[in-house]
C-alpha positions, 0 to 999 in steps of 0.5 A: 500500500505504501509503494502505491501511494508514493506512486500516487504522490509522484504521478499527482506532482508531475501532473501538477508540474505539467498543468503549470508549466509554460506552454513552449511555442509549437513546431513539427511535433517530433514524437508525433510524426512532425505534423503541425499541429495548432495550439488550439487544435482538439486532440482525441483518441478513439477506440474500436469501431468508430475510430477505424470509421476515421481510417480515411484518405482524407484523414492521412493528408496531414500526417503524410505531408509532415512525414515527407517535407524533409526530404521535399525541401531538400530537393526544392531550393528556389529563391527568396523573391524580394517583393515577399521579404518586403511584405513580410518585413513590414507586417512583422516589424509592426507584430515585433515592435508592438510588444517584443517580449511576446513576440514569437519568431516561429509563429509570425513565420507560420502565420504569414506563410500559411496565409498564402496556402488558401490562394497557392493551391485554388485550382490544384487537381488536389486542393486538400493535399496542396494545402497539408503540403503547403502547412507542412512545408511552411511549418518545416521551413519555419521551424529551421529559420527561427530555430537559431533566433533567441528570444532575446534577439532584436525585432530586426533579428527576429523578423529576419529569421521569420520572413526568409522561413515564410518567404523560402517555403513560399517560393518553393511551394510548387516543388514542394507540392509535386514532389509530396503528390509523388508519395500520398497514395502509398503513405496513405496506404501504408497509414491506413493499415496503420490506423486500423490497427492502432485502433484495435489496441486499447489505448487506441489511434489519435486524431487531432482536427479530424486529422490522423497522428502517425504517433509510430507505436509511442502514443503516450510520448505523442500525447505529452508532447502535445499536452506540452504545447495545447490549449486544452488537453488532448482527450485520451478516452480510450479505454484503461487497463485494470489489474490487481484493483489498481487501473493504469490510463494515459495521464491517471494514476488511480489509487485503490479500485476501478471506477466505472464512473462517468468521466469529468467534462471539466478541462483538467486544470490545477483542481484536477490534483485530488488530495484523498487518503494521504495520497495524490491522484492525478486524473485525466478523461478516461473512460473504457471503450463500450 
């Protein structure tokens, strides 16, 4: 008994220690397959029957666009045009000056670049896939062009690092895009296959946005990293295992026996720490698959 509360006592403070903690910048999720994913996205894993309903083509656009922009940009190196470096410059010298401390390279570059992926890609045969390639190469180039700006660089540093991120991923879209459209029918056939079978596990498959997470076998790795970086939590309702009157679940560590409860709708927050019989229980939305 005593070892189970010291285990509760640790989970309950490193829960704690993660609903505080500060919530880093977003960027290609490594330990999620790289997709970009918003800080406002709402993130779910589904189990069993109407998880394998979402194991669609549509569904993989995302994932696969994030799996090859790597080796896409690698092969796509067209130059910087100085009308978009002009543009740019203006509108993040405005962003930057207005308040410097808050102003964040990475989602400046993002959010100038993708604001063109809408008007790229009208008109593509694929308008879906150009977009997920658009996202995944603006997010990629963005992250390698801020990644050596500190926070404590100058605006002119700063916007600088951001414009030739957003301005290099725009002027290679077109390369990025066609050498992407090369791979999107076998990943999304390898991934298909993938995603049934994540969701016949019982910690089930991860969706965010609709959009399926190539999380590559390390779901719980996925779901704390995008925990990390999220606005609201990633809803882990799949279903939990049970043994010796103890359950384990993504995010909960429970001391004493299986609840069947219905699951709290409130998002998980400081009060989410339950003080109960001299140890701490951090509880996440669980609930087991029907």
């Amino acid at each position: 008994m005593t070892g189970r509360i010291v285990s509760g006592l640790a989970a309950g403070a490193l829960g704690l220690a993660l609903v505080l903690a500060p919530k880093p910048a977003l960027a290609g999720i490594e330990a999620c397959g790289n997709i970009d994913v918003k800080a406002d996205a709402k993130c779910k894993v589904e189990v069993k029957g109407g998880c394998t309903a979402q194991c669609e083509p549509v569904r993989f656009e995302a994932a696969c666009a994030a799996k090859f922009e790597a080796k896409c940009s690698g092969k796509c190196n067209a130059s910087i045009q100085t009308s978009c470096t002009s543009t740019c410059n203006g509108s993040c010298s405005g962003a930057c000056n207005a308040d410097p401390p808050k102003f964040e390279c990475k989602g400046q570059c993002v959010a100038d670049c993708e604001g063109s992926c809408s008007a790229s890609c009208q008109g593509k045969a694929n308008g879906t896939e150009c977009i997920a390639s658009c996202k995944a190469s603006c997010s990629g180039r963005c992250d390698a062009s801020c990644k050596g700006t500190p926070g404590s660089a100058s605006c002119s540093g700063k916007c600088e690092a951001c414009c030739s991120g957003s301005c290099t991923a725009k002027a290679n879209l077109d390369c990025n895009v066609n050498c992407q459209a090369e791979t999107y029918a076998s990943c999304k056939g390898e991934l298909s296959g993938g995603c049934k079978v994540q969701c016949e596990k019982p910690d089930g498959a991860l969706f965010c946005d609709g959009n399926y997470v190539d999380t590559g076998g390390n779901l719980a790795n996925c779901i704390n990293a995008l925990n990390a970086v999220l606005k609201l939590r990633v809803d882990a309702s799949g279903s939990a295992s049970c043994a010796n009157g103890q359950c384990e679940a993504e995010g909960q560590v429970s001391v004493g026996a299986c609840s069947t409860g219905a699951p709290s709708s409130k998002p998980l927050g400081a009060a989410g720490v339950v003080l109960g019989l001299g140890a701490i229980a951090f509880l996440a939305r669980r609930r087991r698959a029907a």
